[in-house]
C-alpha positions in Angstrom: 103.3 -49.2 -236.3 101.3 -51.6 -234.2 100.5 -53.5 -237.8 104.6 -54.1 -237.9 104.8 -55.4 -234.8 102.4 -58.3 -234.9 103.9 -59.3 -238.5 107.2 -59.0 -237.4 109.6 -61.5 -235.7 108.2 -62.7 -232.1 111.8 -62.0 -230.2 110.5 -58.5 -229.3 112.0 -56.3 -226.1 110.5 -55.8 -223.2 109.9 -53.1 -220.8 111.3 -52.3 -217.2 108.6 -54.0 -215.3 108.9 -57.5 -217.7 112.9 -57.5 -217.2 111.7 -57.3 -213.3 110.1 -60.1 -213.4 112.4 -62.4 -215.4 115.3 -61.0 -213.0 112.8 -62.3 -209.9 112.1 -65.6 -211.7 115.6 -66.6 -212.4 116.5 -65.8 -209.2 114.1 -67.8 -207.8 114.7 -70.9 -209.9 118.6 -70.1 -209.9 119.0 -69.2 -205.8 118.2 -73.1 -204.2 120.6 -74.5 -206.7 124.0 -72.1 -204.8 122.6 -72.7 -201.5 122.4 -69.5 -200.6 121.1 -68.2 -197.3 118.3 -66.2 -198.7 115.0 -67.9 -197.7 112.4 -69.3 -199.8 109.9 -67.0 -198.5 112.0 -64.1 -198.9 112.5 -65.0 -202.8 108.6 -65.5 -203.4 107.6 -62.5 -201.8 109.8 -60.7 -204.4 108.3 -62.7 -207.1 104.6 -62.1 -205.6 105.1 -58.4 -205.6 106.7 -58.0 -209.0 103.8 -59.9 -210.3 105.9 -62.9 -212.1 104.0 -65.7 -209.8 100.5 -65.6 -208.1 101.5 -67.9 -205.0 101.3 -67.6 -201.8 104.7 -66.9 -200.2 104.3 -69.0 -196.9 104.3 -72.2 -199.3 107.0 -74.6 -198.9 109.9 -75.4 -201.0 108.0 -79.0 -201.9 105.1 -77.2 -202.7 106.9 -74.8 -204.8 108.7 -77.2 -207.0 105.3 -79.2 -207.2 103.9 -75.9 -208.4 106.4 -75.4 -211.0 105.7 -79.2 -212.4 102.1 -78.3 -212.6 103.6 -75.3 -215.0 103.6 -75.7 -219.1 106.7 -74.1 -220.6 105.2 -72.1 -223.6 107.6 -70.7 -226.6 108.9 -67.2 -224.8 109.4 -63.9 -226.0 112.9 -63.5 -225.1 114.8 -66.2 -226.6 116.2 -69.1 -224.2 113.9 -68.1 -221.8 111.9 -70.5 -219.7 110.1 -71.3 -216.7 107.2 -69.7 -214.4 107.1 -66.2 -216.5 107.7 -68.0 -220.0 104.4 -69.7 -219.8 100.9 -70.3 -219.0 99.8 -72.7 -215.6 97.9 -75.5 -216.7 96.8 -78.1 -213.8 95.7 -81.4 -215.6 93.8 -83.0 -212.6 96.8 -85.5 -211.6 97.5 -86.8 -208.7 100.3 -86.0 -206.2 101.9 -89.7 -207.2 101.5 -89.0 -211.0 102.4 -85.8 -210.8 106.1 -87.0 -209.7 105.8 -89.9 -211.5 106.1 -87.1 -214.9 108.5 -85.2 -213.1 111.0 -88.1 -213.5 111.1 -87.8 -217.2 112.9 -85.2 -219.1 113.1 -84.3 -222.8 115.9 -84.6 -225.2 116.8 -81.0 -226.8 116.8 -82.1 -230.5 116.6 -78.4 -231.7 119.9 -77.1 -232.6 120.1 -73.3 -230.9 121.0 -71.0 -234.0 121.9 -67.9 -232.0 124.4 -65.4 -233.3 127.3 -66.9 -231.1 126.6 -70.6 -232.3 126.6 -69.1 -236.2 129.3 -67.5 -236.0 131.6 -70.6 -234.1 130.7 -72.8 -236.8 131.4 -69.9 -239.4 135.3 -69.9 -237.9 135.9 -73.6 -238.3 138.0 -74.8 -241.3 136.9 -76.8 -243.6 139.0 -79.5 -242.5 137.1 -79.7 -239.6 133.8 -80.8 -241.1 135.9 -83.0 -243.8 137.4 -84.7 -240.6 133.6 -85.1 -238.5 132.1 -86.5 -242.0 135.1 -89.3 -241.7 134.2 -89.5 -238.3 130.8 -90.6 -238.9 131.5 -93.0 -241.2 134.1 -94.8 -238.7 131.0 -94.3 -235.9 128.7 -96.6 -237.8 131.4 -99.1 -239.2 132.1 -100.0 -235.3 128.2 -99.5 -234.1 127.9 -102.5 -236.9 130.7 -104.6 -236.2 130.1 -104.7 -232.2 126.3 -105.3 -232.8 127.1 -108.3 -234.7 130.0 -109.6 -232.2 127.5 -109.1 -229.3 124.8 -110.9 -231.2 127.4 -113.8 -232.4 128.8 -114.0 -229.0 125.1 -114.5 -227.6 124.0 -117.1 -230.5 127.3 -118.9 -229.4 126.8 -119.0 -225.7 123.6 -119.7 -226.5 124.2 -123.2 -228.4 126.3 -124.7 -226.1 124.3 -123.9 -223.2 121.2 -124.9 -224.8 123.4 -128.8 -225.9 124.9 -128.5 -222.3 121.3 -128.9 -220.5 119.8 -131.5 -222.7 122.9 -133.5 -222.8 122.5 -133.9 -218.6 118.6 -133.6 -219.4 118.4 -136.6 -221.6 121.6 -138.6 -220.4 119.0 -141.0 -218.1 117.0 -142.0 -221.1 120.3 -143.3 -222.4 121.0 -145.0 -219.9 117.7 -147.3 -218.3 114.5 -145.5 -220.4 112.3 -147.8 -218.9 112.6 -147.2 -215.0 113.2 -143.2 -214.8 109.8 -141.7 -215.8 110.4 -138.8 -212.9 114.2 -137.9 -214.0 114.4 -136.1 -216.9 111.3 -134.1 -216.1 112.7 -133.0 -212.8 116.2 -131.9 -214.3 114.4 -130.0 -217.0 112.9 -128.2 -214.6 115.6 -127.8 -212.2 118.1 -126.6 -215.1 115.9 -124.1 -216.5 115.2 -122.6 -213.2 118.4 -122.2 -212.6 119.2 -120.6 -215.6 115.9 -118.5 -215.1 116.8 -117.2 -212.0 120.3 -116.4 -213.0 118.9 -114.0 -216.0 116.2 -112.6 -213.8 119.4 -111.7 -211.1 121.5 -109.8 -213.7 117.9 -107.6 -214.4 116.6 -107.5 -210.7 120.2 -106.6 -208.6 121.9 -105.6 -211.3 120.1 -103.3 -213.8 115.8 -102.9 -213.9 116.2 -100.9 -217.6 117.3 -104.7 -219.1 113.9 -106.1 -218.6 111.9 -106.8 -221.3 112.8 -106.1 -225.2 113.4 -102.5 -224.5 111.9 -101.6 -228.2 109.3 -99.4 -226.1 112.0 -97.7 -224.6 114.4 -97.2 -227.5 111.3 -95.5 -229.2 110.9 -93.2 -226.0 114.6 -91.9 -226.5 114.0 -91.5 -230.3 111.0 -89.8 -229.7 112.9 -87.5 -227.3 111.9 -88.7 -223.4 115.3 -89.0 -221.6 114.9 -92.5 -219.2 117.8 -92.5 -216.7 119.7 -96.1 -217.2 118.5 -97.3 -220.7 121.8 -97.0 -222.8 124.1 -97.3 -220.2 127.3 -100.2 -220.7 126.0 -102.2 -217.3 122.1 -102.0 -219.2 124.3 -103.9 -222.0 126.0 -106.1 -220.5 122.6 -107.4 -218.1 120.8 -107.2 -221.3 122.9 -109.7 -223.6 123.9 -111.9 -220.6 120.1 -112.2 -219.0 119.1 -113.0 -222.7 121.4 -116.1 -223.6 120.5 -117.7 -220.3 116.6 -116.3 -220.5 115.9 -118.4 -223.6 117.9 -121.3 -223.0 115.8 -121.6 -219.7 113.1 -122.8 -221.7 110.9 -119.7 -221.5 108.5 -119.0 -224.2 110.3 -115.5 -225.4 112.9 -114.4 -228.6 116.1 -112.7 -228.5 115.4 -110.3 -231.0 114.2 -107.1 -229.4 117.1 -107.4 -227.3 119.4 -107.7 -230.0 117.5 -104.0 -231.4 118.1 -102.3 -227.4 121.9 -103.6 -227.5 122.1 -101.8 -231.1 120.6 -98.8 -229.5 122.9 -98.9 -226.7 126.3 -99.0 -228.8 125.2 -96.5 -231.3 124.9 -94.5 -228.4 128.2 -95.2 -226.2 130.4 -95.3 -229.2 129.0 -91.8 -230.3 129.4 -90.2 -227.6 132.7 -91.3 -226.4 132.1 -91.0 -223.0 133.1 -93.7 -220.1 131.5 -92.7 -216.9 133.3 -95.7 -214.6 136.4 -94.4 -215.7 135.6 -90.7 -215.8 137.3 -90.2 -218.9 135.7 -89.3 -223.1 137.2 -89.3 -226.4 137.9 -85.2 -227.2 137.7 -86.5 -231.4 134.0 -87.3 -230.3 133.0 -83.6 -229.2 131.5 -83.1 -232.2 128.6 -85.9 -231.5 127.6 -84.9 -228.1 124.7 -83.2 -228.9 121.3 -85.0 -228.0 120.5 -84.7 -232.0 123.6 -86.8 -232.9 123.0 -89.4 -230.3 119.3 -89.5 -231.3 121.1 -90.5 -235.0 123.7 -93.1 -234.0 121.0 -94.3 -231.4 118.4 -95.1 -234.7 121.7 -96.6 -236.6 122.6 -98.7 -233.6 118.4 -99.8 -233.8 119.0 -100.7 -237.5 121.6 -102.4 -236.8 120.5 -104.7 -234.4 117.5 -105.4 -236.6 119.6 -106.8 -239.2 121.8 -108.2 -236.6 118.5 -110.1 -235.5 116.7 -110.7 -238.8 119.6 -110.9 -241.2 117.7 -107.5 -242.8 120.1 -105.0 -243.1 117.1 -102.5 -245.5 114.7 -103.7 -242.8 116.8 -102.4 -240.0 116.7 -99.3 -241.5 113.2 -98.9 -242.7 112.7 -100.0 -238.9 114.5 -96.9 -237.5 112.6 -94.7 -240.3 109.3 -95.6 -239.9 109.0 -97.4 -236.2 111.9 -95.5 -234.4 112.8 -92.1 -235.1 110.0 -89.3 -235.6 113.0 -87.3 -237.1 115.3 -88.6 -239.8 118.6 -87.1 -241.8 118.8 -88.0 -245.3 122.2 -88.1 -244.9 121.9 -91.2 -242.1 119.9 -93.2 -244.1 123.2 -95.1 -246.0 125.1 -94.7 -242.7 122.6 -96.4 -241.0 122.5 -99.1 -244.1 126.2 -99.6 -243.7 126.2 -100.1 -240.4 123.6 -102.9 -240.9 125.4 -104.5 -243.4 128.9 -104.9 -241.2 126.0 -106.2 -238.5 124.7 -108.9 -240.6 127.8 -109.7 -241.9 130.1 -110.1 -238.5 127.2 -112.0 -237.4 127.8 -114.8 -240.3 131.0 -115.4 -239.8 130.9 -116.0 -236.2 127.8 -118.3 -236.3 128.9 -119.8 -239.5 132.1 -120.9 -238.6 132.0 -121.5 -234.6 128.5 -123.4 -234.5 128.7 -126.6 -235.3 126.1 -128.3 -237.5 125.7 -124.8 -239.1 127.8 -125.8 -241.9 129.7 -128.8 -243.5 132.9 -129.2 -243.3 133.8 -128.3 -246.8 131.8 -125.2 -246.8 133.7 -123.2 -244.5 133.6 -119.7 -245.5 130.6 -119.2 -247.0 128.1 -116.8 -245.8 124.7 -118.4 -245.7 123.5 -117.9 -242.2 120.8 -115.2 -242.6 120.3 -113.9 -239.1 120.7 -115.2 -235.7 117.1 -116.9 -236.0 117.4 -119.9 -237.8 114.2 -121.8 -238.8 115.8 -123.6 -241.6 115.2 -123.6 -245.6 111.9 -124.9 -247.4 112.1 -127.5 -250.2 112.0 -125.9 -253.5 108.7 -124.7 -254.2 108.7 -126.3 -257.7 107.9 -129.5 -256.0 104.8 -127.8 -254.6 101.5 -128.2 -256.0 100.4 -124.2 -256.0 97.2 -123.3 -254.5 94.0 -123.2 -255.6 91.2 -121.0 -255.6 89.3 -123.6 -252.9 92.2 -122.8 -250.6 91.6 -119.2 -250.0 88.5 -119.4 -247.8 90.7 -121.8 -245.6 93.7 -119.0 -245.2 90.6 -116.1 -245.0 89.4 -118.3 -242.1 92.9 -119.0 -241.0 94.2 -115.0 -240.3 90.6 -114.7 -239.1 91.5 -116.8 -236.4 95.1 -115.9 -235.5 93.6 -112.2 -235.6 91.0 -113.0 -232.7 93.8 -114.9 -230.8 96.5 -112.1 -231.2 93.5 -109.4 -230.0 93.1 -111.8 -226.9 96.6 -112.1 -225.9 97.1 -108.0 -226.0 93.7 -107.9 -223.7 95.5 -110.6 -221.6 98.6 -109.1 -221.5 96.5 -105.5 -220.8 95.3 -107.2 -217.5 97.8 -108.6 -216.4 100.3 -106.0 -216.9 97.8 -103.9 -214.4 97.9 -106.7 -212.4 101.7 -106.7 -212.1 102.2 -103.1 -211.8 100.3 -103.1 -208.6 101.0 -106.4 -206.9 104.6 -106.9 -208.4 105.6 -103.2 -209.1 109.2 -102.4 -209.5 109.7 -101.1 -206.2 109.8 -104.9 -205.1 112.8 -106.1 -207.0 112.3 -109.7 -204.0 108.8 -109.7 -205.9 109.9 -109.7 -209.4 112.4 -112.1 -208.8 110.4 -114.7 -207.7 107.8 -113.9 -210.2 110.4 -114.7 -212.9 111.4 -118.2 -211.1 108.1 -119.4 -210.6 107.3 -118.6 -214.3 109.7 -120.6 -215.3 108.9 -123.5 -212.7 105.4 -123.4 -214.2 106.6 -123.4 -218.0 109.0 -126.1 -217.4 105.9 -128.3 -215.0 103.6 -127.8 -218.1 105.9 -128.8 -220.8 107.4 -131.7 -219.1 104.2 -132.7 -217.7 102.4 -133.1 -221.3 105.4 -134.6 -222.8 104.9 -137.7 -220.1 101.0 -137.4 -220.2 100.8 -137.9 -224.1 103.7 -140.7 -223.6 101.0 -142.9 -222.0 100.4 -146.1 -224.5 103.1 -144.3 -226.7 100.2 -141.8 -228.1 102.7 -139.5 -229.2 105.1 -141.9 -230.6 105.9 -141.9 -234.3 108.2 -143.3 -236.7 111.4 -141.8 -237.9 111.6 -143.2 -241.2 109.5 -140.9 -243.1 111.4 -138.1 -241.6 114.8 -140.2 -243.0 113.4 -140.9 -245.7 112.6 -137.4 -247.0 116.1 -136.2 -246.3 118.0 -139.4 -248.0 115.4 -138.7 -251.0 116.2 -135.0 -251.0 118.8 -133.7 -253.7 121.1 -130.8 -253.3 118.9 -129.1 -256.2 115.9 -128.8 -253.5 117.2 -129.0 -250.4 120.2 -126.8 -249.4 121.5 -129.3 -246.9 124.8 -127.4 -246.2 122.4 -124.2 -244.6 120.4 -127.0 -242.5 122.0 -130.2 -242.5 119.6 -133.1 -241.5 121.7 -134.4 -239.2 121.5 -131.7 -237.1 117.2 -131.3 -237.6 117.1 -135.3 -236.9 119.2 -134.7 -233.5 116.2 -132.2 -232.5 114.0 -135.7 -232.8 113.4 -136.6 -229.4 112.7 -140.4 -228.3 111.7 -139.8 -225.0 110.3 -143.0 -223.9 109.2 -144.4 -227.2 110.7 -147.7 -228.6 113.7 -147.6 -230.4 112.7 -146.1 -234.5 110.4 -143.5 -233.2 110.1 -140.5 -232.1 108.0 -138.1 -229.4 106.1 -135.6 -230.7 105.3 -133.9 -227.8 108.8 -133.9 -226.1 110.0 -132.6 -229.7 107.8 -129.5 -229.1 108.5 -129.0 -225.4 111.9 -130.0 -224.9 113.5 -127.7 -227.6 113.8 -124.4 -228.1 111.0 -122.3 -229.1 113.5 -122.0 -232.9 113.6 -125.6 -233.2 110.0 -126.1 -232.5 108.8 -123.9 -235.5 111.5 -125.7 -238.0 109.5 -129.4 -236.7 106.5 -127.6 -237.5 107.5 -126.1 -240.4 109.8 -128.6 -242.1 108.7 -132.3 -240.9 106.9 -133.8 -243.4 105.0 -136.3 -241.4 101.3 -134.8 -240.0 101.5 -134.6 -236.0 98.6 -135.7 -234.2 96.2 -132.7 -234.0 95.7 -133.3 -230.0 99.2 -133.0 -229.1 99.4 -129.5 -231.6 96.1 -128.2 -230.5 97.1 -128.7 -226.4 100.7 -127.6 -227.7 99.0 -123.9 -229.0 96.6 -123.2 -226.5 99.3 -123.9 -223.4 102.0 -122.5 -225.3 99.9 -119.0 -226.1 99.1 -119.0 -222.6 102.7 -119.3 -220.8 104.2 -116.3 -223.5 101.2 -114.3 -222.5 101.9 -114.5 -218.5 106.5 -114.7 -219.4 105.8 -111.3 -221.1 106.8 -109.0 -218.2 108.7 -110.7 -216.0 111.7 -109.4 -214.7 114.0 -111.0 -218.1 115.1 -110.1 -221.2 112.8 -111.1 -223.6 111.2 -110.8 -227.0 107.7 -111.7 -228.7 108.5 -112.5 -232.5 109.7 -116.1 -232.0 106.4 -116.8 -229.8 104.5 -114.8 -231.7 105.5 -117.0 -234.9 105.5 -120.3 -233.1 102.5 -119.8 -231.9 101.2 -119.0 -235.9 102.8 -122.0 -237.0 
C-alpha cells in the first residue's frame, strides 16, 4: 500500500490536522485583504498553535509580509494551493532594500490550469467557437503588423524633416557670409540639439520612466515571464516613439531600432488584449486572448514585428522572438508571427517610399525598395571589385581582433558606469536624470562641433568633390541602383563648412549628420579620408555612445555599434 502511494499521482488528501492548517493559513493571508477587525496577533497565534507558521505572534504586520517574501512557494500537495504551508522558508542573505526591491516583481502564470472545471468549459464550446478565435488570431497579427509599420513610418517621417529642419537653420550662416561666422553654426548645433534632447528626455522623465532605453531587456523580462508594471502600456508607446524621433535627430550617438522592437511588443500586447484602461472599457470578442500565455504570444509577434519593421527582416524578426525573446514558443505562432512581419515591413515601404523625398525618383513611385527604416545605401556591384586575396585575411583576423577588444571595453565601460549612475543618478531622481540627458547632449554636440572647427584650421579637412561627382556621373544603372540612393541626395550630405567653394569637410561630414549618414560616407565615398580625422572620429565617437547609453532617452546601440565598425 505505502509502495502505491509514492508511485501514484502527488495530489493526495490530507488529514484533519493538514486541513487545519491550510484553513489558518488562508485565513491569515485572506483576513488583511477584507479589513476585518480581527487582529494580526490574534490570526498568528492561531496559525502558531496549529503548527502552519513557526513565528512569533507579537511580530508586526511589516514584519509579517517581509517574512512571507523571504518564503519559496514549492509545488503543493493540494492543487492551487500556495503560500506559508505550501512550501519550504528559504532566507538568501538579502538585505531589507533588496528584499523589497524583489518584492516588486511578479511572475506571469504561463501554465494553463487543466482542472476538471476548465476541461469540461472548453469541452461545451462549439466548434464555431474555436473556428471564430483561430480567425481572430489571424486579424490580431494582420493589425500588430500594419500599426508597427505606421508607427515606424510615422517616426522615419518626422524624423526627416526634423533632422532637414535643424540643418537648414544650422547651416543657413555659412550661406550667407562663411568667412566672418566661425562661432554661429557651432553654437546653433548645439543649442538645437539640446533642445530637442531635453524634449525627448521630458516625455521619458515626467512622463513615462519604462521608455528609457531600447527596452529589448525588458521585452525579454515579460517573455521570460517577470511582470514590470508600465512597460506595455499605450502612454510607454506613445513616450517611446515620440522621445525617439527627437532623441536621434538631437545628434546623440544612439539607433532607433530597439525602440522600434519595444513599440512592437507594446501593440502585440494592447491589441490582444483589448483592453483600454483610460477609458475603462475592452473588446468582449477579445476574451479569448486574456490569458498571460496569449499575451506572452502576440507580445513575441509584436517583437518580430518590430524587428522587421527596423531591419526590413521579416524571418529575422521571427527567429529574433524564437531564439532571443521567448523561452516558450507555439508552433502554430511561428507563421503568425511571419505574417505579421511581412505587413510590418511592407506598410513601412510605402510610407517611407512615397513620403520621403530623395528616397525615390519621380518615375519610380510605387516600387518597394526601401528595405527597413535604416538606410545605409547600396554598394556598387561587386563584379567591379577585385575579390580578396589570401594576403588579406591576416588583415581582417587582425581587424575583428581589434573591434573584439574595443567592443569588451565598452561593455566594462558601460559596467561602470551604469553602477555609477544607479547610485548617483538613480531613478528616484527624475531632476537628476534629466539633466544628465541635457548635459550629454551639450557635451556630444561641444565635441563634434568643436573637431569639425579644429580640423578646419588651414582647411586640413578640406577635400574635393569631384572624385565623389565623378564616380556617380561614371556610374551606370547596371551597378549603381541610383533610384534606391540617388546621388543627389548622398552629395547633399557633403558638407562645405568653411572650405572653398569645390570641396568638401570631412570632419563636419562625420559630425554634423546623422549617425545613418555617417556610415553611408564611410561606406560608399570613394575618396580615402584622412586617417587623423577618422581615427579622432572613432575614438570620440566610441566614447560619447558609451556614456549616451543610459541616459534618461530612448535609444538603441546597432547604428553606433556599426558606425563605430565602420
Amino acid at each position: 500500500m505505502s509502495g502505491d502511494q509514492e508511485s501514484g499521482p502527488p495530489f493526495t488528501s490530507l488529514g484533519e490536522d493538514e486541513e487545519r492548517k491550510v484553513e489558518v493559513v488562508e485565513e491569515a493571508e485572506e483576513e488583511p485583504r477584507r479589513r476585518s477587525t480581527v487582529t494580526w496577533a490574534s490570526i498568528l497565534q492561531e496559525a502558531k498553535k496549529a503548527g502552519a507558521i513557526d513565528a512569533p505572534a507579537e511580530i508586526s504586520a511589516e514584519e509579517f509580509r517581509d517574512m512571507k517574501r523571504d518564503t519559496v512557494t514549492r509545488p503543493s500537495a493540494v492543487p492551487g494551493m500556495t503560500g506559508l504551508a505550501a512550501g519550504k522558508k528559504h532566507h538568501h542573505g538579502l538585505t531589507l532594500a533588496q528584499k523589497r526591491r524583489e518584492a516588486q516583481y511578479v511572475s506571469y502564470d504561463f501554465d494553463v490550469q487543466e482542472s476538471t472545471v476548465y476541461l469540461s468549459s472548453r469541452k461545451r464550446l462549439k466548434h464555431s467557437y474555436h473556428k471564430r478565435a483561430e480567425v481572430a488570431s489571424w486579424f490580431i497579427v494582420f493589425f500588430v503588423g500594419l500599426f508597427t509599420g505606421m508607427a515606424a513610418g510615422v517616426a522615419d517621417v518626422a524624423l526627416y524633416y526634423l533632422v532637414q529642419l535643424k540643418f537648414a537653420i544650422i547651416l543657413d550662416p555659412l550661406s550667407n557670409d562663411p568667412a566672418d561666422v566661425y562661432y554661429k553654426p557651432v553654437l546653433l548645433f548645439i543649442l538645437f540639439n539640446g533642445v530637442l534632447v531635453t524634449i525627448a528626455s521630458s516625455f521619458v522623465v515626467f512622463i513615462e520612466p519604462c521608455a528609457a532605453g531600447s527596452g529589448i531587456p525588458e521585452i525579454k523580462s515579460i517573455l521570460n515571464g517577470t511582470r514590470l508594471p508600465g512597460v506595455l502600456r499605450a502612454k510607454t508607446l506613445v513616450a517611446k516613439m515620440t522621445g525617439v524621433v527627437f532623441s536621434t535627430a538631437g545628434g546623440l550617438p544612439i539607433g532607433k531600432e530597439g525602440p522600434m522592437i519595444h513599440s512592437g511588443s507594446i501593440l502585440g500586447a494592447g491589441l490582444s488584449q483589448g483592453t483600454w484602461h483610460y477609458m475603462g472599457k475592452k473588446a468582449d470578442f477579445l476574451e479569448p486572448f486574456r490569458r498571460d500565455s496569449e499575451k506572452r504570444d502576440y507580445v513575441a509577434a509584436g517583437a518580430a514585428a518590430g524587428v522587421s519593421a527596423a531591419f526590413g527582416a521579416p524571418i529575422g524578426g521571427v527567429l529574433f522572438a524564437v531564439e532571443e525573446g521567448a523561452s516558450f514558443w507555439r508552433q502554430s505562432m511561428t507563421w503568425k508571427s511571419f505574417f505579421g512581419a511581412m505587413i510590418s515591413a511592407t506598410i513601412l515601404q510605402i510610407i517611407t517610399g512615397q513620403i520621403i523625398p530623395g528616397k525615390r525618383k519621380e518615375s519610380s513611385y510605387g516600387i518597394l525598395q526601401t528595405p527597413s527604416s535604416v538606410e545605409f545605401g547600396q554598394f556598387r556591384n561587386a563584379n567591379t571589385f577585385a575579390p580578396p586575396t589570401i594576403g588579406e585575411i591576416p588583415f581582417f583576423v587582425l581587424e575583428g581582433l581589434v573591434l573584439g577588444v574595443v567592443s569588451g571595453l565598452f561593455c566594462k565601460l558601460q559596467e561602470k558606469i551604469t553602477i555609477w549612475r544607479m547610485r548617483f543618478i538613480p531613478g528616484s531622481k527624475p531632476l537628476r536624470r534629466w539633466a544628465e540627458a541635457i548635459f550629454v547632449s551639450l557635451l556630444v554636440s561641444s565635441v563634434g562641433g568643436g573637431f569639425s572647427v579644429l580640423f578646419s584650421i588651414n582647411n586640413y579637412a578640406c577635400s574635393p568633390k569631384e572624385q565623389v561627382v565623378e564616380f556617380f556621373n561614371l556610374t551606370s544603372s547596371t551597378v549603381y541602383n541610383q533610384s534606391l540612393f540617388p546621388p543627389s541626395e548622398y552629395m547633399g550630405e557633403l558638407r562645405q563648412f568653411f572650405c572653398p567653394s569645390g570641396q568638401y569637410n570631412e570632419a563636419a561630414t562625420l559630425w554634423f549628420q546623422q549617425s545613418e549618414a555617417a556610415i553611408r560616407q564611410l561606406f560608399h565615398n570613394e575618396q580615402r579620408m584622412k586617417m587623423g580625422i577618422v581615427a579622432v572620429y572613432f575614438i570620440t565617437y566610441w566614447f560619447l555612445a558609451c556614456i549616451t547609453y543610459g541616459i534618461a532617452v530612448p535609444s538603441g546601440l546597432f547604428v553606433p555599434s556599426l558606425c563605430t565598425g565602420a
